[in-house]
N, C-alpha and C positions, 0 to 999 in steps of 0.2 A: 757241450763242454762238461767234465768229467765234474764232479762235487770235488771239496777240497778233504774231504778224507777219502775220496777214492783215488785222488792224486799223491796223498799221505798212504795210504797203504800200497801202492804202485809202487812210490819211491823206496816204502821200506822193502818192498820185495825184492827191487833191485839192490839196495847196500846188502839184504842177508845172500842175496844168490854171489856178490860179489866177493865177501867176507867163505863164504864157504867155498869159492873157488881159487883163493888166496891160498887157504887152510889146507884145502888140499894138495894145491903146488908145493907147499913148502913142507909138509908131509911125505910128498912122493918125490920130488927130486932136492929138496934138502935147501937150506938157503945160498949158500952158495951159485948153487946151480940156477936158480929162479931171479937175481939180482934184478937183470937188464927188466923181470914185468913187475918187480917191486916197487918201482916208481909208479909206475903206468896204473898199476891196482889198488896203492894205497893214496894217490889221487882222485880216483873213481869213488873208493870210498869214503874219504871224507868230503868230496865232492856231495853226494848223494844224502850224508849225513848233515852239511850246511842246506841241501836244500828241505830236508825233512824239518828241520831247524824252523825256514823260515816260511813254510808252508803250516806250521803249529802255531807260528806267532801270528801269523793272519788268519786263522781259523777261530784263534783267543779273540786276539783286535777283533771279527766280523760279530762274533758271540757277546762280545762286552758291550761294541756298539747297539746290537741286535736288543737287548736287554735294555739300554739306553733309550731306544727307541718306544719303548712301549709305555 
């Protein structure tokens, strides 16, 4: 199983690829035109942004415990 900041940097890879494929839709066909994956993409991203969220808070928690521990 992956460490939790290789699951943390994973996921941020996935919110920038997603943020940058956003960026470019609405660059090259305009917003209008892109409506219907506006939904679909700015769920993905904040999707990926709560889980980067709660992937930083249990790396805190394991860290503060881990320090506790000694």
């Amino acid at each position: 199983m992956a460490s939790l900041q290789e699951q943390i940097d994973f996921i941020q890879k996935e919110h920038d690829r997603c943020k940058l494929v956003y960026n470019f839709l609405l660059k090259e066909f305009g917003e209008k035109n892109t409506s219907l994956l506006d939904e679909e993409v700015s769920e993905k991203i904040h999707f990926t942004q709560e889980i980067i969220f709660s992937l930083k808070e249990l790396q805190t928690f394991k860290m503060s415990a881990y320090g506790r521990a000694k």
